[in-house]
C-alpha positions as CSV (number, residue, x, y, z in Angstrom):
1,X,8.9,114.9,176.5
2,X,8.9,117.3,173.7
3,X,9.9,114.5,171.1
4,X,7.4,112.6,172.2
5,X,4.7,115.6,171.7
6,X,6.3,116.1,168.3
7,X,5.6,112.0,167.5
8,X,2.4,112.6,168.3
9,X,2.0,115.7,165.9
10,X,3.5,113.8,163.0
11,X,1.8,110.7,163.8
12,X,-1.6,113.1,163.4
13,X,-0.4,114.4,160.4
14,X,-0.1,111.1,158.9
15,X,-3.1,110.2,159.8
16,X,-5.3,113.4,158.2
17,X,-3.4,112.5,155.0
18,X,-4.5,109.4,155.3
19,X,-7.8,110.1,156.1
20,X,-8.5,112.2,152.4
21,X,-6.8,109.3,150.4
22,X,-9.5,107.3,148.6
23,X,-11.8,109.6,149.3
24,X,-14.8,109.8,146.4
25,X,-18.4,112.1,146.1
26,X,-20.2,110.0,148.2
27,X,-18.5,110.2,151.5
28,X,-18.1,113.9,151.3
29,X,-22.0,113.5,151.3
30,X,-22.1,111.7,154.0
31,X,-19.7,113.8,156.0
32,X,-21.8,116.7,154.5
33,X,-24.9,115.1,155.6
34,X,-23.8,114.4,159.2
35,X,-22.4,118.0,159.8
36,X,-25.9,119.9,158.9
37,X,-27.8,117.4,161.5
38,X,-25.4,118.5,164.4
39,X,-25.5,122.1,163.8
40,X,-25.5,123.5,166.8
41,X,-26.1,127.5,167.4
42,X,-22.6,128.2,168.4
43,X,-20.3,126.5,165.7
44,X,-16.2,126.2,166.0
45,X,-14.8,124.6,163.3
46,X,-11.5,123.6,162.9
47,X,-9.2,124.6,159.4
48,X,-8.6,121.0,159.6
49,X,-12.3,120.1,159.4
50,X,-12.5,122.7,156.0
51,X,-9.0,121.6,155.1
52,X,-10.7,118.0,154.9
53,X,-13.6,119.5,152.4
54,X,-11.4,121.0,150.4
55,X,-9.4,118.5,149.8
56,X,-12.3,115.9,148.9
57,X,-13.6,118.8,146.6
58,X,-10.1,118.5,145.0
59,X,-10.8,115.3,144.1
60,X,-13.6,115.5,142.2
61,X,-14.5,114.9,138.7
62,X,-15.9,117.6,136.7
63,X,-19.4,115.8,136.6
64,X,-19.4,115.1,140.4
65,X,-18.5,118.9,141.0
66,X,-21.3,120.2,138.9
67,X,-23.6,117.8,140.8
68,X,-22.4,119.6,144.1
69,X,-23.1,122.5,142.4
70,X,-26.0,122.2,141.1
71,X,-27.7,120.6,144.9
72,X,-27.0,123.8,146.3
73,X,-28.4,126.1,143.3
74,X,-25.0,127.4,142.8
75,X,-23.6,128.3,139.4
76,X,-21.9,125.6,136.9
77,X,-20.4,127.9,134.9
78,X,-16.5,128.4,134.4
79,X,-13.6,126.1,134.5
80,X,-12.7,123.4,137.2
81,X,-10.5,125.9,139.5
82,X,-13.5,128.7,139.3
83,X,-15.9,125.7,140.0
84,X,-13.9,124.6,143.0
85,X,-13.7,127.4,144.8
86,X,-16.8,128.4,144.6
87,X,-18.3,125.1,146.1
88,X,-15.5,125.4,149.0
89,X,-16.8,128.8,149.7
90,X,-20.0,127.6,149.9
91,X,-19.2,124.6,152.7
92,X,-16.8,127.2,154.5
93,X,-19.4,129.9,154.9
94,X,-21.5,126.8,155.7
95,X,-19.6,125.1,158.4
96,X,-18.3,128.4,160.1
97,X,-21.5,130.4,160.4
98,X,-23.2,130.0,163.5
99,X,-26.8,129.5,162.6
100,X,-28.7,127.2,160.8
101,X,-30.2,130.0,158.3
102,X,-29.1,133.3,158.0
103,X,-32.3,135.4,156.9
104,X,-34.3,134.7,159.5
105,X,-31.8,137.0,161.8
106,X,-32.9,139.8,160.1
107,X,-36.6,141.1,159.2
108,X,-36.3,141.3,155.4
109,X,-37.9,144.5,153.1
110,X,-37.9,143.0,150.0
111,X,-40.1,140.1,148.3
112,X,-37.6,139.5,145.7
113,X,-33.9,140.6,144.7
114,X,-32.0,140.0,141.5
115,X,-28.9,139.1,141.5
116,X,-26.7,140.3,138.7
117,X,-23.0,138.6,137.9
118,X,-21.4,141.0,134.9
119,X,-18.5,139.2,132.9
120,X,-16.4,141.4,131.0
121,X,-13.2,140.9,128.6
122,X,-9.5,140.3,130.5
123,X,-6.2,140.4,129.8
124,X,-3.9,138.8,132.1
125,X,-1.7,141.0,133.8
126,X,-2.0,144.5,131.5
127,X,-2.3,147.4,132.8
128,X,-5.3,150.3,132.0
129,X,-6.9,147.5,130.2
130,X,-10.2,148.9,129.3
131,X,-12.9,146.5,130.1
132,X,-16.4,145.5,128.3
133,X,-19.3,143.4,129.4
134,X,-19.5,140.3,127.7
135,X,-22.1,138.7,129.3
136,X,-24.7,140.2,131.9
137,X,-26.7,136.8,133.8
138,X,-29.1,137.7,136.2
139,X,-30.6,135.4,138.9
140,X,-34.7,136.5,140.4
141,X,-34.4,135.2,144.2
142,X,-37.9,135.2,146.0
143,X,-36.6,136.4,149.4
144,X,-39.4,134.5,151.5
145,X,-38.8,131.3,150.2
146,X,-35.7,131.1,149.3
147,X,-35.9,130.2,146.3
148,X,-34.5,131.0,142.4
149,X,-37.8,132.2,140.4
150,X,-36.3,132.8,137.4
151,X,-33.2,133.1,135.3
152,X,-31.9,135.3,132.7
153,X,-28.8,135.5,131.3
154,X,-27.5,137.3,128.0
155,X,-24.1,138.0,125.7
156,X,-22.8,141.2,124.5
157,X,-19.9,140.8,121.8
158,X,-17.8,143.5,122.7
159,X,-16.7,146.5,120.2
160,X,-12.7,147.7,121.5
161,X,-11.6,144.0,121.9
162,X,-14.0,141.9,119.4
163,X,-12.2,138.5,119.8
164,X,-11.8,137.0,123.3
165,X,-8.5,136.4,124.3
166,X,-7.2,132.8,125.6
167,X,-7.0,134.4,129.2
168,X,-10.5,135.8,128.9
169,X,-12.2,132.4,127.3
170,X,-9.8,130.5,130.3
171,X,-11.2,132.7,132.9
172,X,-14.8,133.3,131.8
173,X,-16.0,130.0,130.3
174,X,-16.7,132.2,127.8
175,X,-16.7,131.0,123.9
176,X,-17.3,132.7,120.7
């Protein structure tokens, strides 16, 4: 009995491997699409289900990323890695959070908010590295709606540490 359980479990396995492979941008959509209609107010999801969304995000070109992105009014900035996990965060936060829209749980005080993202120079792995702001975007959200009203975003070049290092440029998406 238990090797035939354990059959079972690798025959599974198989098949979730097999399910990601050949995968492309336009059935994530429609996997995407056919989660949000079923939404329902209580919402398990599996780590296989967000395994399968990561791994599709994996496999997606630079373009098709920033597409994904860009639908969801997320940021395109940084390299493919930064990119990626930002976009899975998104679809995790998505597919585990048990309501359809989060702001209307709570009475809101505020009209708008601005959101501000710092960047500042890095080293990797150095210790009492003394950090600068590089770059200071900021992102006007009208609370209400829901919406992005305006963006702002500006570079400082820094005074201790003029040039960027490769780590920082890597890291950032920054370039002099």
């Amino acid at each position: 009995m238990a090797s035939s359980t354990k059959k079972n479990l690798d025959l599974s396995k198989e098949q979730d491997l097999d399910s990601n492979k050949g995968t492309d941008a336009n059935s994530f959509l429609t996997e995407e699409q056919r989660l949000s209609k079923q939404k329902p107010m209580i919402h398990q999801v599996s780590q296989k289900t967000i395994g399968k969304f990561s791994a599709r995000i994996n496999q997606m070109t630079s373009e098709q990323l920033d597409v994904e992105l860009e639908k969801r009014q997320l940021s395109t900035s940084g390299d493919m890695d930064i990119r990626r996990i930002r976009l899975k965060h998104y679809y995790k936060y998505e597919l585990t959070f048990p309501c359809k829209n989060p702001l209307t749980m709570i009475e809101q005080q505020f009209e708008y908010i601005a959101v501000v993202d710092f960047e500042a120079t890095c080293e990797d792995q150095q210790d009492n590295y003394q950090n600068e702001i590089i770059e200071f975007p900021i992102v006007l959200i009208n609370v209400q709606q829901q919406t992005i009203v305006d963006k702002f975003q500006s570079y400082c070049r820094p005074i201790i540490n003029p040039i960027l290092s490769k780590f920082c440029t890597d890291l950032t998406g920054i370039e002099q």
